[in-house]
C-alpha positions as CSV (number, residue, x, y, z in Angstrom):
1,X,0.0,0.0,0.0
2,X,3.0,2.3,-0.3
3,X,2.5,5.8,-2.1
4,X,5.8,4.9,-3.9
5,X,6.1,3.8,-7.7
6,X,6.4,0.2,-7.6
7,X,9.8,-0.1,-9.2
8,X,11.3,2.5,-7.1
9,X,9.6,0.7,-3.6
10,X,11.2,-2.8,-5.2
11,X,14.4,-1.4,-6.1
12,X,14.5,0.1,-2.5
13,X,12.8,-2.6,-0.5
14,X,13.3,-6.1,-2.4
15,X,16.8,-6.2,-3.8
16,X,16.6,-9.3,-1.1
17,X,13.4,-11.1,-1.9
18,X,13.4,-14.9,-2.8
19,X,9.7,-15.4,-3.7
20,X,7.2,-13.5,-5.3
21,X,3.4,-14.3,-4.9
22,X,1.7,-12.9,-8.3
23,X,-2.2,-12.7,-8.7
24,X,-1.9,-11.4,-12.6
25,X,-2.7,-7.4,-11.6
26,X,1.3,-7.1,-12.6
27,X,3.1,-8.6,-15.6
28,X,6.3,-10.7,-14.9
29,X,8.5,-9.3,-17.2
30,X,12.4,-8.3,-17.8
31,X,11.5,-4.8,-16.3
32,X,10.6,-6.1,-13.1
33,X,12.6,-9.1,-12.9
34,X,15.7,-7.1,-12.9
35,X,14.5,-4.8,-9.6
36,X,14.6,-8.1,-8.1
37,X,18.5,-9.5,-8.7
38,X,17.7,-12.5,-6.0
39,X,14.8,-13.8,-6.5
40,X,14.3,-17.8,-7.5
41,X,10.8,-18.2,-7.1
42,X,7.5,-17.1,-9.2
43,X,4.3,-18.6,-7.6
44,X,0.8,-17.9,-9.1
45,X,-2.2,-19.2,-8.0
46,X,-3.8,-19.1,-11.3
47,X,-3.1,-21.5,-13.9
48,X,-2.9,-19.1,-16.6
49,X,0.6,-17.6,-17.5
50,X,0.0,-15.3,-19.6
51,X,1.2,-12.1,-17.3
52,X,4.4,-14.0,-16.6
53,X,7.3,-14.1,-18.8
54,X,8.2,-17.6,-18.5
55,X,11.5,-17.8,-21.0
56,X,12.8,-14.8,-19.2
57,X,12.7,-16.4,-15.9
58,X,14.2,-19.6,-17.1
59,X,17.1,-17.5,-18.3
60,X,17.1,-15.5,-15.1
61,X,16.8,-19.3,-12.7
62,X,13.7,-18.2,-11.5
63,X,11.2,-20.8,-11.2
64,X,7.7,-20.7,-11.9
65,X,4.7,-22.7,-10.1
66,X,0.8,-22.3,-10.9
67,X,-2.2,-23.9,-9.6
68,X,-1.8,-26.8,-12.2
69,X,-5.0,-28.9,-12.7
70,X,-6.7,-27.8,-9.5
71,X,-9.4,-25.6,-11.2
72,X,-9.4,-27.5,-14.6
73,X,-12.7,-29.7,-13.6
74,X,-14.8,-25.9,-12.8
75,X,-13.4,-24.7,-16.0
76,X,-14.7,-27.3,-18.0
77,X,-17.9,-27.2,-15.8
78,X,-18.5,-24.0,-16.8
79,X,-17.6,-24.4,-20.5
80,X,-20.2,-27.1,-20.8
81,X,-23.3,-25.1,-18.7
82,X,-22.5,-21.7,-21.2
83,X,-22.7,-24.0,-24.2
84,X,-26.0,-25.9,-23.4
85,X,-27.3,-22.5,-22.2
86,X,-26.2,-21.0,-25.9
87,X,-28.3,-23.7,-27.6
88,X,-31.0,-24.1,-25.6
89,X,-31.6,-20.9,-25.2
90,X,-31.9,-21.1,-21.0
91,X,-30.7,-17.4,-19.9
92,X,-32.6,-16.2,-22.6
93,X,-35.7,-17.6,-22.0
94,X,-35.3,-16.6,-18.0
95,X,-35.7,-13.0,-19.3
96,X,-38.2,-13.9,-20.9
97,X,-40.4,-15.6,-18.4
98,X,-39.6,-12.8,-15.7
99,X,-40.3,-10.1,-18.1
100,X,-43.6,-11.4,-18.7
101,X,-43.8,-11.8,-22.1
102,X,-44.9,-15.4,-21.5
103,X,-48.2,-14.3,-21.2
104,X,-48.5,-12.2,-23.6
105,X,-47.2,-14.1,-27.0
106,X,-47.7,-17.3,-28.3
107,X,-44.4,-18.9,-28.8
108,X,-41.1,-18.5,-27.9
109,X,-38.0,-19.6,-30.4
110,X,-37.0,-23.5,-30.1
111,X,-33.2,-24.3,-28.9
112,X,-31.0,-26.7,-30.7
113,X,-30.5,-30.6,-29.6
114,X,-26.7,-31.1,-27.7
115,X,-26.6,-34.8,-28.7
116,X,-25.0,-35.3,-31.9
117,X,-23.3,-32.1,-32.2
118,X,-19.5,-31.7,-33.4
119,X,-16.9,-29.9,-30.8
120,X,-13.8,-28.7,-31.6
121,X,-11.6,-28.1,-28.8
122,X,-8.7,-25.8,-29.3
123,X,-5.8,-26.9,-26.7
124,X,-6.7,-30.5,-25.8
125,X,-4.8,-29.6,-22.1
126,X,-6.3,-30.5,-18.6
127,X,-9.0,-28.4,-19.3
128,X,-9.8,-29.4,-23.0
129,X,-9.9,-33.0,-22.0
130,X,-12.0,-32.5,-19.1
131,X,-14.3,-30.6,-21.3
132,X,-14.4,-33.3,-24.1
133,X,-15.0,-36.2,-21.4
134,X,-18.0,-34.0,-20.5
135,X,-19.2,-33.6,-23.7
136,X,-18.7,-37.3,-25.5
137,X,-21.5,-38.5,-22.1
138,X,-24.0,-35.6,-24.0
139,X,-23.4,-37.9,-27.5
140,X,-21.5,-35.2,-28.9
141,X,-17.9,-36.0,-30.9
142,X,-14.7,-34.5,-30.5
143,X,-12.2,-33.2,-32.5
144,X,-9.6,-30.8,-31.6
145,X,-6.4,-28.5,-32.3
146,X,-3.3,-28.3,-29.7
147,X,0.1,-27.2,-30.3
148,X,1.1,-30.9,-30.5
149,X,-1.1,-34.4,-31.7
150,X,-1.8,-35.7,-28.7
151,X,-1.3,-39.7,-29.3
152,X,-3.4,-41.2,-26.5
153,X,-6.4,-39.4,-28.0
154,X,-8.1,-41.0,-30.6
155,X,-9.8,-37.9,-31.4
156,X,-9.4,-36.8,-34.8
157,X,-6.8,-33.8,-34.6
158,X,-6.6,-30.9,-37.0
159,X,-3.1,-29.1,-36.8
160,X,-4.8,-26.1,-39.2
161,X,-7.9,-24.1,-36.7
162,X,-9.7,-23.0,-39.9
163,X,-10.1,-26.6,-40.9
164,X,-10.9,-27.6,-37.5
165,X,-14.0,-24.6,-37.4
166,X,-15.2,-26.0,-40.8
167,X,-16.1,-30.2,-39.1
168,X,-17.2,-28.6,-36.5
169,X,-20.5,-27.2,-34.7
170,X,-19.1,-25.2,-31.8
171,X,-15.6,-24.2,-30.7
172,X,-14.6,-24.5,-27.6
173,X,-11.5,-22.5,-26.5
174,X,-9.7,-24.0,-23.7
175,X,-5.9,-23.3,-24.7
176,X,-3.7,-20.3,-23.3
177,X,-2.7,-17.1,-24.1
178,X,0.7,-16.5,-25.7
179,X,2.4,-14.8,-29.2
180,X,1.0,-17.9,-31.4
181,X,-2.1,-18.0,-29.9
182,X,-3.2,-14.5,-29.8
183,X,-6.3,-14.2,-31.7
184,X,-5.7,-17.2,-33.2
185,X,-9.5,-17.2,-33.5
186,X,-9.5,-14.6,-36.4
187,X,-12.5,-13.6,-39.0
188,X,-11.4,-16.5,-41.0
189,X,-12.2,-19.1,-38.4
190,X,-15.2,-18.0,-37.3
191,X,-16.8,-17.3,-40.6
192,X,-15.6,-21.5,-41.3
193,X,-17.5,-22.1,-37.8
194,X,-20.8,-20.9,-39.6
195,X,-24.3,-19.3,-39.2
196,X,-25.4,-22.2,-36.9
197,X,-21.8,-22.5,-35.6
198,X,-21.3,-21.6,-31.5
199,X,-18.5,-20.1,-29.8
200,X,-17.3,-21.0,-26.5
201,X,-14.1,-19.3,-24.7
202,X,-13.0,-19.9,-21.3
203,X,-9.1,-19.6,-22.1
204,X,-8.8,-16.1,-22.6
205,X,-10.1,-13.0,-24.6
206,X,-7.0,-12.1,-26.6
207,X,-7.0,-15.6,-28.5
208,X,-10.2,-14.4,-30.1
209,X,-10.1,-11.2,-32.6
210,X,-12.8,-9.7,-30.4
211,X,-13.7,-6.9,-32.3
212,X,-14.5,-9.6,-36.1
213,X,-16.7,-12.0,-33.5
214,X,-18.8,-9.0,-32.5
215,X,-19.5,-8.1,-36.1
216,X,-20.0,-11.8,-36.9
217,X,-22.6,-12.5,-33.9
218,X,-24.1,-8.9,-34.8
219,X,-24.3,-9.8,-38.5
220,X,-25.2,-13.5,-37.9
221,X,-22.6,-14.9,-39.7
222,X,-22.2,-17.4,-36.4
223,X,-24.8,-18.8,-34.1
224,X,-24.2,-17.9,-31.0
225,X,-21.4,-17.7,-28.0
226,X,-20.7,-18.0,-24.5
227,X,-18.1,-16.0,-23.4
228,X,-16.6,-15.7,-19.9
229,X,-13.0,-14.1,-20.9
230,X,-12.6,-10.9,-22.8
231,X,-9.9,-9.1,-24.5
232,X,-9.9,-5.8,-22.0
233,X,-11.6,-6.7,-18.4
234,X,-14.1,-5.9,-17.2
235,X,-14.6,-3.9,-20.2
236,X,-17.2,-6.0,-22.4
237,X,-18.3,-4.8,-25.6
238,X,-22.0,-3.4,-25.3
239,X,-22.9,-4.6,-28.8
240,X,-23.1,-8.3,-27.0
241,X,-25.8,-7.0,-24.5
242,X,-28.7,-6.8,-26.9
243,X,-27.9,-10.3,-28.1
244,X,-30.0,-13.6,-27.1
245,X,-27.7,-16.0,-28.4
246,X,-24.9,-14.7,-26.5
247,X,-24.3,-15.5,-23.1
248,X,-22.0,-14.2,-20.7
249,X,-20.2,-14.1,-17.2
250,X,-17.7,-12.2,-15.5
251,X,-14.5,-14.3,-15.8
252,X,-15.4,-16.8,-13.3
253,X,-14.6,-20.2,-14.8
254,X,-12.0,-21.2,-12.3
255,X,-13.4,-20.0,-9.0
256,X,-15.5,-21.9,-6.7
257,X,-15.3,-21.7,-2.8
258,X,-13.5,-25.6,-3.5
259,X,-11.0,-24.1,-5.9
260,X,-10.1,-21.4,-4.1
261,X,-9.0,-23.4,-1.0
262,X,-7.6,-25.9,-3.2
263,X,-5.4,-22.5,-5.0
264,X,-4.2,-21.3,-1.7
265,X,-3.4,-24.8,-0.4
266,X,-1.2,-25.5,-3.6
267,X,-0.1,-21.6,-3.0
268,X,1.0,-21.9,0.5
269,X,2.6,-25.2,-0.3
270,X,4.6,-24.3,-3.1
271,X,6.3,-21.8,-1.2
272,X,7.1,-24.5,1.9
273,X,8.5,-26.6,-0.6
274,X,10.9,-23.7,-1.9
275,X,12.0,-22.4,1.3
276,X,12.7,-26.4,2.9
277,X,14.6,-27.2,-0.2
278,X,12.0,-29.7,-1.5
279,X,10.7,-30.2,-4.6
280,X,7.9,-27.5,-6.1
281,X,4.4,-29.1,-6.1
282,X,3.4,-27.7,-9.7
283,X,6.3,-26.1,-11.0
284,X,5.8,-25.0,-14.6
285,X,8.6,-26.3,-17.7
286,X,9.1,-23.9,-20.1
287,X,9.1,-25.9,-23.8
């Protein structure tokens, strides 16, 4: 809580620090990695990495630890309740009831039928799997994209995300952010995912090209999307308000009261490890 500028209260005050606890509000970069010459230790108790520059601290022996798979089970929890709301229309048709408009017309539009559907998972991680297990008990098949094929998956993988968009009836975004996969999800993808096709991100907003999958929702040229990341939080772009077949929440994938113990226990004991010399409980390997 000091008045100070953070570099000149680190450069003052933690030439000496070891460990660094970071929530995501600041980016682990070269700038602030060298206004802190000793430390070793980079603990997060997210799973994303996106705010921490991972080669520099492997350069710098700094290690990095995350929450690992501990919120990956909510994630995909979450995923599959925003797509079956997206098709069958649940959120909208809550407004609907409680405005009262039940009453007053005749018919309200139908939803679309989960079983049977095509997914294509982009980043078949903790997450993705968790999401396609989820998914395959609905009837639904699975495809996917990842940065490599992974070979105990019999899933049919597509290296190329246009393809995958093209065989399939939703995309569900579970991969993270970094330079190859920012807005990966680009005009070109989405218009291959289709007028029926459904969009579903719980990785984060920057893999989509927010701005092209506001004009294609507004425009129709996709179905529909459930969206509980965004490119510049909290900041959500109003045109998505207006829109039925959009549904959305306030980046809360990963947090339950369950998670959130389980994030501070893997936290706490992270740090332990570190300071008795034993090994990190979810350290993170750059490759």
């Amino acid at each position: 809580e000091s008045p100070v500028p953070l570099d000149q209260f680190l450069s003052t005050n933690a030439r000496n620090v070891q460990a660094l606890l970071s929530c995501g509000r600041f980016p682990i970069n070269v700038d602030l990695l060298r206004l802190l010459p000793s430390l070793r230790l980079v603990v997060t108790p997210s799973a994303g990495l996106n705010h921490i520059d991972l080669s520099e601290c492997h350069s710098r022996g700094v290690a990095v630890a995350n929450a690992g798979s501990v919120a990956c089970c909510d994630v995909a929890d979450l995923a599959v309740g925003l797509f079956i709301d997206v098709l069958r229309k649940i959120s909208a048709a809550d407004r609907y009831v409680k405005q009262g408009l039940w009453a007053s017309k005749t018919s309200y539009p139908l939803g679309s039928k989960l079983k049977g559907k095509r997914i294509g998972i982009v980043g078949l991680g903790s997450i993705g799997q968790e999401v396609a297990k989820r998914l395959e008990a609905f009837g639904c098949s699975i495809s996917y994209n990842s940065r490599n094929q992974k070979k105990s998956f019999s899933y049919p993988f597509y290296s190329n995300v246009v393809e995958l968009s093209a065989n399939s009836d939703a995309l569900v975004i579970c991969c993270g952010l970094s330079d190859q996969t920012h807005r990966l999800i680009n005009k070109e993808v989405l218009l291959a995912l289709g007028k029926e096709g459904v969009l579903i991100n719980v990785g984060r907003g920057a893999i989509i090209d927010e701005k092209e999958m506001v004009q294609c929702l507004v425009q129709g040229d996709i179905g529909g999307a459930g969206l509980d990341v965004f490119e510049n939080e909290p900041n959500v772009p109003k045109e998505l308000f207006a829109l039925d077949n959009v549904v959305l929440s306030p980046h809360r994938a990963a947090f339950t009261p369950e998670t959130l113990t389980s994030m501070r226990e893997i936290a706490v004991g992270n740090l332990e490890a570190f300071f008795s010399n034993k090994p990190l409980l979810s350290q993170v390997i750059d490759d």
